[in-house]
BALOBA-1460 file (C-alpha; in Angstrom, 3 decimals):
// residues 285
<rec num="1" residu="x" x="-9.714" y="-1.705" z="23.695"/>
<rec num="2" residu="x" x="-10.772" y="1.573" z="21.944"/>
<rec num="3" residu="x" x="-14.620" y="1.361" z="21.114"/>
<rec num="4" residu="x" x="-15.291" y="4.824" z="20.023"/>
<rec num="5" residu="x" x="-12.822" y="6.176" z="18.008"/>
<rec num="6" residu="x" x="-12.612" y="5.927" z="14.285"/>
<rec num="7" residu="x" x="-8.869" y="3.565" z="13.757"/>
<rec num="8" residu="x" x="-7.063" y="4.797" z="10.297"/>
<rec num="9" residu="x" x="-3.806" y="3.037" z="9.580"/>
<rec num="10" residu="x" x="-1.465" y="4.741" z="6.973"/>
<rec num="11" residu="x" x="1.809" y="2.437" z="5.922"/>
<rec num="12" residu="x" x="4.888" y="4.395" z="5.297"/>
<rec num="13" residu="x" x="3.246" y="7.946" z="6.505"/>
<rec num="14" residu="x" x="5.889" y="9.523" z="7.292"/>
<rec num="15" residu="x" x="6.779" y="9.756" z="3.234"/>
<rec num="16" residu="x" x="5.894" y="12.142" z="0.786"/>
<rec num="17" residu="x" x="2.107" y="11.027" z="-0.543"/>
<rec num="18" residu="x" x="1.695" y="8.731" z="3.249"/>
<rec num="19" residu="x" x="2.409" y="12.493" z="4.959"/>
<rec num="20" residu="x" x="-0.124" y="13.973" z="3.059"/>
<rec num="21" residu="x" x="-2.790" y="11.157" z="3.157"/>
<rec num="22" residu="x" x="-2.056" y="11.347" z="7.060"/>
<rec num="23" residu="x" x="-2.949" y="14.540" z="7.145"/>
<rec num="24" residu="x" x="-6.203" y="14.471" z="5.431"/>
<rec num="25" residu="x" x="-7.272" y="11.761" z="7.625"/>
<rec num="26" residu="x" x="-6.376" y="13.491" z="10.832"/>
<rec num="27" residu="x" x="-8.111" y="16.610" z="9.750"/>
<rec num="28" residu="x" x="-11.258" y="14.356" z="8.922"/>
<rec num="29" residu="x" x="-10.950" y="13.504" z="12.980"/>
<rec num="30" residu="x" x="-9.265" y="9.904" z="12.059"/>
<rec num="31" residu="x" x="-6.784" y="8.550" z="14.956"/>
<rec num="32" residu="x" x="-4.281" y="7.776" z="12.804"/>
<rec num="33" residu="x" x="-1.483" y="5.295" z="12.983"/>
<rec num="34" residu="x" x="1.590" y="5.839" z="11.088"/>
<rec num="35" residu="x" x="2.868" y="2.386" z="10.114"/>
<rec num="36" residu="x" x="6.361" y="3.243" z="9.519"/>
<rec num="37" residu="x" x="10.053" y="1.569" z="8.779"/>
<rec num="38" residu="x" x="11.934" y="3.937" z="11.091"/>
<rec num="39" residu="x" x="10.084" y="5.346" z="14.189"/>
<rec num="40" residu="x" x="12.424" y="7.394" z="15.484"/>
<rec num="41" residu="x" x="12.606" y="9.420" z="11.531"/>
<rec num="42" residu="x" x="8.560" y="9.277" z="11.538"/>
<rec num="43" residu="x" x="8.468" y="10.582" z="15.331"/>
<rec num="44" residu="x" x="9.540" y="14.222" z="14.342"/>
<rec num="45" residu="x" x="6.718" y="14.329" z="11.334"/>
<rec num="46" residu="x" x="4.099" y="12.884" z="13.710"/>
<rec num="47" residu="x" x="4.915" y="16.227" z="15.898"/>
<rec num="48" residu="x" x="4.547" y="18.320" z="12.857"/>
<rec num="49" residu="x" x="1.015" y="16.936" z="11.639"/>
<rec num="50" residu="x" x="-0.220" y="17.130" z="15.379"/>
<rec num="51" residu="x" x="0.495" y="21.131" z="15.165"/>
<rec num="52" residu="x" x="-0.489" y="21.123" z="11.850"/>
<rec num="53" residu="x" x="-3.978" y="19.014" z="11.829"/>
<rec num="54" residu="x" x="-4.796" y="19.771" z="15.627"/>
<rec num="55" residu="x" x="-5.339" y="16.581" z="15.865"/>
<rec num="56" residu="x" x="-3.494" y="14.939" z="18.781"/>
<rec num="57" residu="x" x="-4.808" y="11.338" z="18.400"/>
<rec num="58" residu="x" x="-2.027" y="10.608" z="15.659"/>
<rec num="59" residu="x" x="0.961" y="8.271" z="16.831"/>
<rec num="60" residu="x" x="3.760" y="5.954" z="14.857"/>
<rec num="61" residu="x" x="3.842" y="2.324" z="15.125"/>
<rec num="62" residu="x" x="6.912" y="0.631" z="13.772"/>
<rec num="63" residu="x" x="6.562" y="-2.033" z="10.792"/>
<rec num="64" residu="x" x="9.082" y="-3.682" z="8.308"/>
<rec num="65" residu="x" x="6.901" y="-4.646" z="5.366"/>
<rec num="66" residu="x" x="10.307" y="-7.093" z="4.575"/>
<rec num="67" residu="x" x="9.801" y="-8.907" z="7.305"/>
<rec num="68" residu="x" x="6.644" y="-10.881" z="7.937"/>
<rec num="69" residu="x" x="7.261" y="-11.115" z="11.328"/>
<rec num="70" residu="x" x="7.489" y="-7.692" z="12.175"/>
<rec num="71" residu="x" x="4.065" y="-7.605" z="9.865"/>
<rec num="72" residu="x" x="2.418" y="-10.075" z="12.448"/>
<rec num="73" residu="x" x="3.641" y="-7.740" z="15.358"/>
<rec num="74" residu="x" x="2.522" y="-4.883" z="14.110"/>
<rec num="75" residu="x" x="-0.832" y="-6.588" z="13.483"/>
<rec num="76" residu="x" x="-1.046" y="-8.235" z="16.800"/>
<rec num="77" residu="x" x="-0.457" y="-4.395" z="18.468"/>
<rec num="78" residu="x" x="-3.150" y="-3.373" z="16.727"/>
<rec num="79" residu="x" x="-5.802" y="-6.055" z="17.440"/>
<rec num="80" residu="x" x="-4.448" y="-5.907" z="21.506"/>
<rec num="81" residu="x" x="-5.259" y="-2.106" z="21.426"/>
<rec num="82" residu="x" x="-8.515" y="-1.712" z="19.108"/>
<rec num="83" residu="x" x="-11.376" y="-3.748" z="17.898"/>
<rec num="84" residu="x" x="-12.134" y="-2.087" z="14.469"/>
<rec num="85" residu="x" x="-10.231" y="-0.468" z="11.907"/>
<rec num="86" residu="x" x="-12.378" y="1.515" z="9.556"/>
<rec num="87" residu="x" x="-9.438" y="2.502" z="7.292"/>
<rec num="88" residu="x" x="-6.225" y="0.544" z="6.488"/>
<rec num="89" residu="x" x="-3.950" y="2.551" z="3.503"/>
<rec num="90" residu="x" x="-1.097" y="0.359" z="2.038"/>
<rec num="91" residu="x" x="0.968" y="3.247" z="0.470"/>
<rec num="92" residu="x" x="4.830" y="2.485" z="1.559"/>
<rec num="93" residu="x" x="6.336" y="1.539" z="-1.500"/>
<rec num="94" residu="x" x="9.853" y="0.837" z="-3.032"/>
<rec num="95" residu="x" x="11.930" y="0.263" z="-6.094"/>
<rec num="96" residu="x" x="15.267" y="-1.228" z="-5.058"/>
<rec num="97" residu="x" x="18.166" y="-0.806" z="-6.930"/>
<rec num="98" residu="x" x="20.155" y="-4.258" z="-6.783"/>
<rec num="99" residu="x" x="18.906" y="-7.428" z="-5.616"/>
<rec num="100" residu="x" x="18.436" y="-7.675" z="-2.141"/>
<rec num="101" residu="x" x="16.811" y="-11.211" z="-0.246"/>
<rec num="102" residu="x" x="14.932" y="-10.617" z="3.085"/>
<rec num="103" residu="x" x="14.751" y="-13.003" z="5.602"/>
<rec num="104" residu="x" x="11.618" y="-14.411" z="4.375"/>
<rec num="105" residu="x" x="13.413" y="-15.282" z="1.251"/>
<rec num="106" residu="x" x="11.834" y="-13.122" z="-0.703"/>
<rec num="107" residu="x" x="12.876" y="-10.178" z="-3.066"/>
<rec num="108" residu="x" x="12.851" y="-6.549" z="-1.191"/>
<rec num="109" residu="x" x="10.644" y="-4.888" z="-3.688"/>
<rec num="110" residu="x" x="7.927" y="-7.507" z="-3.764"/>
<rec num="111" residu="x" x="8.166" y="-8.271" z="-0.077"/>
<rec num="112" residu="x" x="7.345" y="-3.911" z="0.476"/>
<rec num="113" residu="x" x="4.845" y="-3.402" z="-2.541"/>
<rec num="114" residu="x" x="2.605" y="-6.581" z="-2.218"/>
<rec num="115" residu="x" x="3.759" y="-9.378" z="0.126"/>
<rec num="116" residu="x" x="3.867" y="-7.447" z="3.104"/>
<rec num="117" residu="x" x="0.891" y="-4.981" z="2.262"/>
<rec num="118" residu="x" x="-1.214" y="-8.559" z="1.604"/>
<rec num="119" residu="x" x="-0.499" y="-10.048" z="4.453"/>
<rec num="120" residu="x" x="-1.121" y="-6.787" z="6.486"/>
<rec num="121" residu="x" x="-4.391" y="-6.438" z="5.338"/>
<rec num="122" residu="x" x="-5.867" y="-10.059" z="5.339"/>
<rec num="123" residu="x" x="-4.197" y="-9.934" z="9.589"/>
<rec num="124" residu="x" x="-6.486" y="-6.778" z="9.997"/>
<rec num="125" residu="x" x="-9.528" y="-7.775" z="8.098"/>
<rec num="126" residu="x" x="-11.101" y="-9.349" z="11.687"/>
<rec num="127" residu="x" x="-10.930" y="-5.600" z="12.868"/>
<rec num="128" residu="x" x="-12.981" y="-4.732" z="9.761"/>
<rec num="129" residu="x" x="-16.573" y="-4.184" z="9.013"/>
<rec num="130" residu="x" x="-19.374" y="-2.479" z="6.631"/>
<rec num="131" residu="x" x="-18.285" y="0.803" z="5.497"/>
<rec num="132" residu="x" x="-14.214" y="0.392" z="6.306"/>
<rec num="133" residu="x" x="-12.295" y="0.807" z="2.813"/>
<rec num="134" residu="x" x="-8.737" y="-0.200" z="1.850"/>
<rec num="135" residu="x" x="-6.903" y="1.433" z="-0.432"/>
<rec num="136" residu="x" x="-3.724" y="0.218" z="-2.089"/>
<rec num="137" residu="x" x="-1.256" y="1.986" z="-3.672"/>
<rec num="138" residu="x" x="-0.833" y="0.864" z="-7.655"/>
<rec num="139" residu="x" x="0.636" y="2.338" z="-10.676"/>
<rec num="140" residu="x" x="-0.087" y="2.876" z="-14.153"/>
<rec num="141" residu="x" x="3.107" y="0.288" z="-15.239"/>
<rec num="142" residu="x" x="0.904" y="-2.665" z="-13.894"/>
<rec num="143" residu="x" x="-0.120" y="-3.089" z="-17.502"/>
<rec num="144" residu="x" x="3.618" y="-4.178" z="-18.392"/>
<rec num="145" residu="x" x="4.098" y="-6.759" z="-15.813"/>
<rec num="146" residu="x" x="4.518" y="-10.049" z="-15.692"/>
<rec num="147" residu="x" x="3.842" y="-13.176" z="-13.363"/>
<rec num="148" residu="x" x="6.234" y="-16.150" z="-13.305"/>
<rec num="149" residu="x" x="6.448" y="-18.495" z="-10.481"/>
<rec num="150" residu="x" x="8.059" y="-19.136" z="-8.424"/>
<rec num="151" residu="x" x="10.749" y="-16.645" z="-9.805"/>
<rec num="152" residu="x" x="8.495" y="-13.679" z="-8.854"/>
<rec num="153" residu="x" x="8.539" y="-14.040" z="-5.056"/>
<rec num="154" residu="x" x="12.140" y="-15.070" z="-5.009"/>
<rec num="155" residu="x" x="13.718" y="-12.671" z="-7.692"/>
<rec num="156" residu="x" x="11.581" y="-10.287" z="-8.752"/>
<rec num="157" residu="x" x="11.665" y="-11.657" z="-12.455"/>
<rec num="158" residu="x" x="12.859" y="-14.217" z="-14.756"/>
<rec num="159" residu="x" x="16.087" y="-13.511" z="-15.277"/>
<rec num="160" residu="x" x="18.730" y="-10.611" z="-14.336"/>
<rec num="161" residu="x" x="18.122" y="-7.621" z="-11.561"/>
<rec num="162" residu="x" x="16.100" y="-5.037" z="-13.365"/>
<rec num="163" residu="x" x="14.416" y="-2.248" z="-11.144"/>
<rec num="164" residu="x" x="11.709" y="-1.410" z="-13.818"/>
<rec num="165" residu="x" x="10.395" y="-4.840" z="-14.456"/>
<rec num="166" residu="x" x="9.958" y="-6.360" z="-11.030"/>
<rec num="167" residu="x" x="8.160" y="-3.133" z="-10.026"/>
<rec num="168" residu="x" x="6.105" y="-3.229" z="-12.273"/>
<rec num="169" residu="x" x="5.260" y="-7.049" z="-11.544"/>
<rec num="170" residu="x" x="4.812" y="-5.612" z="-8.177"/>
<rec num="171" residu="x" x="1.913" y="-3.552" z="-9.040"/>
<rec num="172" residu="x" x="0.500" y="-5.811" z="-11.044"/>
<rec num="173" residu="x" x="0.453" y="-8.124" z="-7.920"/>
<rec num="174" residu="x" x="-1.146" y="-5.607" z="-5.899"/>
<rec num="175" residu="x" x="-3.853" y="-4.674" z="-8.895"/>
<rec num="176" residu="x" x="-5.057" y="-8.454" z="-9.153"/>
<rec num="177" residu="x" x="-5.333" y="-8.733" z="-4.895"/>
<rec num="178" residu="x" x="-7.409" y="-5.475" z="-4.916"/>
<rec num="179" residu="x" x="-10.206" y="-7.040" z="-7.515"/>
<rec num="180" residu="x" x="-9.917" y="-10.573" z="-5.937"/>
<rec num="181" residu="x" x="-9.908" y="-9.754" z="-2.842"/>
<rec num="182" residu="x" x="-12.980" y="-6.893" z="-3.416"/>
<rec num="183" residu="x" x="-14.910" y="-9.491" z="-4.446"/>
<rec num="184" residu="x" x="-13.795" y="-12.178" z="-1.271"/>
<rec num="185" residu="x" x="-15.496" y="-9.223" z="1.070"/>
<rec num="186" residu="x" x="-18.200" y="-7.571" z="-1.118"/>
<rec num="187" residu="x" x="-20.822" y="-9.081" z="1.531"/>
<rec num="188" residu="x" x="-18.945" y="-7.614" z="4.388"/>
<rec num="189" residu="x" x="-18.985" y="-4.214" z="2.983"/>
<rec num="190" residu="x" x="-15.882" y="-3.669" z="3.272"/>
<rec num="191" residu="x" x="-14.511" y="-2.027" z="-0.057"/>
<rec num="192" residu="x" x="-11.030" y="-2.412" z="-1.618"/>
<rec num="193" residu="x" x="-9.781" y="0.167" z="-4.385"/>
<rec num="194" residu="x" x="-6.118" y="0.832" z="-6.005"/>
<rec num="195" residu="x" x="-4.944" y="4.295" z="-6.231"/>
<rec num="196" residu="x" x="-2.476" y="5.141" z="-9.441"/>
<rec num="197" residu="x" x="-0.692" y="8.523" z="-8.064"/>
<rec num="198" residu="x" x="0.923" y="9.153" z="-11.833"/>
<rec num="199" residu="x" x="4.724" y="10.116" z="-11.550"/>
<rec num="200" residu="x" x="5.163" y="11.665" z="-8.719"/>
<rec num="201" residu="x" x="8.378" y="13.586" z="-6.882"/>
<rec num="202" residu="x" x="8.948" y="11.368" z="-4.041"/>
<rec num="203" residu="x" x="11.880" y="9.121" z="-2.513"/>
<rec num="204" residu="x" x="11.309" y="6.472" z="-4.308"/>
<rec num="205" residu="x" x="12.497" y="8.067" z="-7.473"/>
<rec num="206" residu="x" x="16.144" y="7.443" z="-6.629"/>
<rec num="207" residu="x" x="18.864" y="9.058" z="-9.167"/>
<rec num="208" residu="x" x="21.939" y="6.106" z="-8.998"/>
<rec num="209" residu="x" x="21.851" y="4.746" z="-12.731"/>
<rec num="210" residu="x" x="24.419" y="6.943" z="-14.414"/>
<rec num="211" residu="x" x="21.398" y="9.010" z="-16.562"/>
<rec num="212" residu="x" x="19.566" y="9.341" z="-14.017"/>
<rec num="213" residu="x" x="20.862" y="12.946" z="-12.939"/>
<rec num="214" residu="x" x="19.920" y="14.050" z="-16.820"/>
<rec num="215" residu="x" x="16.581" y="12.570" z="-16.399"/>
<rec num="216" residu="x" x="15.593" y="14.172" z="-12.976"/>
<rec num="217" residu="x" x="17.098" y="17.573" z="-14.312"/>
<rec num="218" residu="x" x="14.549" y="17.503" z="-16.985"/>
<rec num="219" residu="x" x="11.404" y="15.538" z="-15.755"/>
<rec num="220" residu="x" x="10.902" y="16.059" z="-11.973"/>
<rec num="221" residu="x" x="10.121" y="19.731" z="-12.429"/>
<rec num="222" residu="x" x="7.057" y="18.524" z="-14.498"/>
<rec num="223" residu="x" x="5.721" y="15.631" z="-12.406"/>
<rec num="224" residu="x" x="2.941" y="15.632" z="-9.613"/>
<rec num="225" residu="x" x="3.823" y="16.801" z="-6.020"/>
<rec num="226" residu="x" x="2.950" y="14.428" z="-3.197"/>
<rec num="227" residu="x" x="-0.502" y="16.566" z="-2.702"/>
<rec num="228" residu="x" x="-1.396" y="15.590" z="-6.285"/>
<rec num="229" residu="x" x="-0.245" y="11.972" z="-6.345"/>
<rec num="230" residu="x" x="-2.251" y="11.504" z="-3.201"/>
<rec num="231" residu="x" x="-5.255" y="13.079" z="-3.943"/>
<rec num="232" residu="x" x="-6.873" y="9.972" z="-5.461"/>
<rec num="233" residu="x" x="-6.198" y="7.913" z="-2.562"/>
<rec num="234" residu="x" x="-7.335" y="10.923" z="-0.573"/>
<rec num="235" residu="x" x="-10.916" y="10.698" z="-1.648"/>
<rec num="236" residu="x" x="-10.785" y="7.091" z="-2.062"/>
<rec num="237" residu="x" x="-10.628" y="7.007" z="1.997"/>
<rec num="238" residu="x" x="-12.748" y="9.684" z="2.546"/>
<rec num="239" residu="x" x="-15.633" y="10.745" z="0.007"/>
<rec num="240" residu="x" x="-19.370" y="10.104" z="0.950"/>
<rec num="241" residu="x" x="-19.308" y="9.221" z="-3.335"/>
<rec num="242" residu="x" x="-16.911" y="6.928" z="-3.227"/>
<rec num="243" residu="x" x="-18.653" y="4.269" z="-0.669"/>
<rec num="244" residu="x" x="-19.789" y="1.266" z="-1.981"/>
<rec num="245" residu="x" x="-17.645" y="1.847" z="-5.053"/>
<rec num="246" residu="x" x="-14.653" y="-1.383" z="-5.082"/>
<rec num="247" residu="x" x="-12.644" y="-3.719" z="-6.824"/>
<rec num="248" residu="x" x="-11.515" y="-0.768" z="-8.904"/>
<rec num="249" residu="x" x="-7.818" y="1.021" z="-10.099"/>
<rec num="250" residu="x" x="-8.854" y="4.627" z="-9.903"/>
<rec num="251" residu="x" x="-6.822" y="7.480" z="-11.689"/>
<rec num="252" residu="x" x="-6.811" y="11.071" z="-11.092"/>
<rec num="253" residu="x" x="-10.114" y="10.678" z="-9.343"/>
<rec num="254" residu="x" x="-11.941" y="8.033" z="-11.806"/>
<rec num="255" residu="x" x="-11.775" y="4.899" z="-12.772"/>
<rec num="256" residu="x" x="-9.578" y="3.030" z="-15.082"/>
<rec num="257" residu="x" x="-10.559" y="0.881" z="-17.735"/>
<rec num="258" residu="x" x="-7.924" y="-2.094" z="-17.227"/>
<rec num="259" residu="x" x="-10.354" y="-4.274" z="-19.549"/>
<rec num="260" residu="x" x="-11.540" y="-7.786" z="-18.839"/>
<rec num="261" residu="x" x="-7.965" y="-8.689" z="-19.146"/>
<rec num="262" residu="x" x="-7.149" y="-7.692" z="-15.421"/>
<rec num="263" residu="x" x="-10.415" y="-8.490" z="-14.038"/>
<rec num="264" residu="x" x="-10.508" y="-11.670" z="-14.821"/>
<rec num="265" residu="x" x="-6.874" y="-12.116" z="-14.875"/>
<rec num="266" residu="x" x="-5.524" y="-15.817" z="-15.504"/>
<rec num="267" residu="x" x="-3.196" y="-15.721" z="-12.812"/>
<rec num="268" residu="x" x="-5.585" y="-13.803" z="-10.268"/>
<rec num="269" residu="x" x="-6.148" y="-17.535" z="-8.484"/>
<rec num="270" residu="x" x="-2.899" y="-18.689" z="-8.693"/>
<rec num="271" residu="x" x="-1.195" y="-15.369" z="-6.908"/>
<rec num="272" residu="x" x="-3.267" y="-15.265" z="-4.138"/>
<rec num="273" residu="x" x="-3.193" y="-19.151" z="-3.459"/>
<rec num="274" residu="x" x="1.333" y="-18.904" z="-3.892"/>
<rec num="275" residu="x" x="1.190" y="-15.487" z="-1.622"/>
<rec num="276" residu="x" x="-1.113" y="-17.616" z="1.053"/>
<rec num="277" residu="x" x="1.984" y="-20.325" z="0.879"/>
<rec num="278" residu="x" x="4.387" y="-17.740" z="1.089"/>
<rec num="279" residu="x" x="3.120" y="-15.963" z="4.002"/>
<rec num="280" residu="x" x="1.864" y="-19.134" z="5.786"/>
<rec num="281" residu="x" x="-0.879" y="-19.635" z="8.384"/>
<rec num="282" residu="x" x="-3.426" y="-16.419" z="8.587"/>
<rec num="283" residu="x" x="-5.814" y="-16.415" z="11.667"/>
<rec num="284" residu="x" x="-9.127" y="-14.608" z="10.282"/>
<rec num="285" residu="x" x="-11.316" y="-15.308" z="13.640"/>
């Protein structure tokens, strides 16, 4: 096992906002892992940020945050090959288009934005310890979403395929396991903070609805670059002033007042205890 080497791990880093929050790490003297859905795309990026950073120690690991399985895997490699983690970043993110089940029986977009990020990060909290922080990647339409069970895990939403909506349940999800689980490992020191990047031009914008070539031709020119939507997260990982600081959604480098509403969310409980059915067993020793 590696003892003396600080152990960053970046989820889908070979993206937009993941490429530059890779690079920030490396250049902080991280060994990175890129925790990616198609090695053989990330390999080619992972070249670049080596010449780039100078930093050698940066390598891709394959994961499929819609399949747990490949979620354990990649967990399991990393607790074979390392006995700490001081920085675990769940940024891969999607918005699917249709409906689409995974083999877990789940919905794609919740399996990639919160089932599969969860279950990621309560496999590697063994590996973590006073002073590692997690970041998770949120966004600002939180506020409009909406909880049922067991229709959230399995659909998305109540009712018909709609992109919008079960995203934004999504990050909700993600919101309420960042303060619940800040609070689980507040004695550990381990901190836990939610980054929202704003609109940014990435991927996961994708133009198929029949207005959405009108709508990129006038709003992408106006949104945030990947530098700028992952600048939060950035400092979140990496400032001296930002240790010690959790359980919080930060914005454009401060915190957002989601009210008492979201902290002490009625459903907060009840999500975590579904996901820990959902994902099954979880060995913490």
């Amino acid at each position: 096992m590696v003892n003396e080497e600080k152990i960053a791990i970046i989820t889908g880093a070979d993206g937009g906002m993941g490429r530059e929050e890779t690079r920030a790490v490396a250049e902080a003297g991280y060994k990175v892992i890129m925790a990616c859905y198609a090695p053989a795309l990330a390999a080619p990026v992972c070249e670049q940020l080596k010449a780039e950073t100078g930093n050698q120690n940066i390598e891709v690991i394959g994961i499929d945050l819609a399949n747990l399985s490949s979620v354990r895997q990649f967990a399991d490699t990393i607790k074979s090959r390392f006995d700490s983690v001081e920085l675990l970043m769940n940024n891969a993110g999607t918005m699917e288009t249709g409906r689409h089940i995974t083999v877990d029986a789940l919905e794609r977009t919740v399996s990639v934005n919160y089932v599969g990020p969860y279950l990621l990060t309560r496999l590697l909290l063994p590996l973590m310890h006073e002073g590692s922080r997690i970041v998770n990647m949120a966004s600002c339409v939180y506020a409009i979403g909406h909880l049922d069970f067991p229709d959230f895990f399995e659909r998305g939403r109540r009712g018909s395929f709609w992109r919008i909506p079960i995203y934004s349940n999504t990050k909700l999800a993600i919101t309420l396991f960042t303060i619940n689980l800040a609070e689980r490992v507040r004695e550990r020191g381990i901190t836990v903070n939610a980054t929202d990047p704003g609109v940014v031009s990435t991927e996961i914008i994708r133009m198929q609805m029949f207005f959405d070539p009108i709508t990129d031709l006038i709003f992408r020119p106006c949104i945030r670059t990947p530098r700028q939507g992952a600048d939060t997260a950035i400092r979140l990982l990496l400032d001296e002033d930002k240790a010690g600081q959790t359980g919080h959604l930060w914005r454009s480098g401060h915190i957002v007042n989601i009210g008492e509403k979201f902290y002490h969310h009625p459903q907060m409980q009840q999500l975590w205890e579904e996901t820990e059915k959902r994902v099954g067993a979880i060995e913490t020793s």
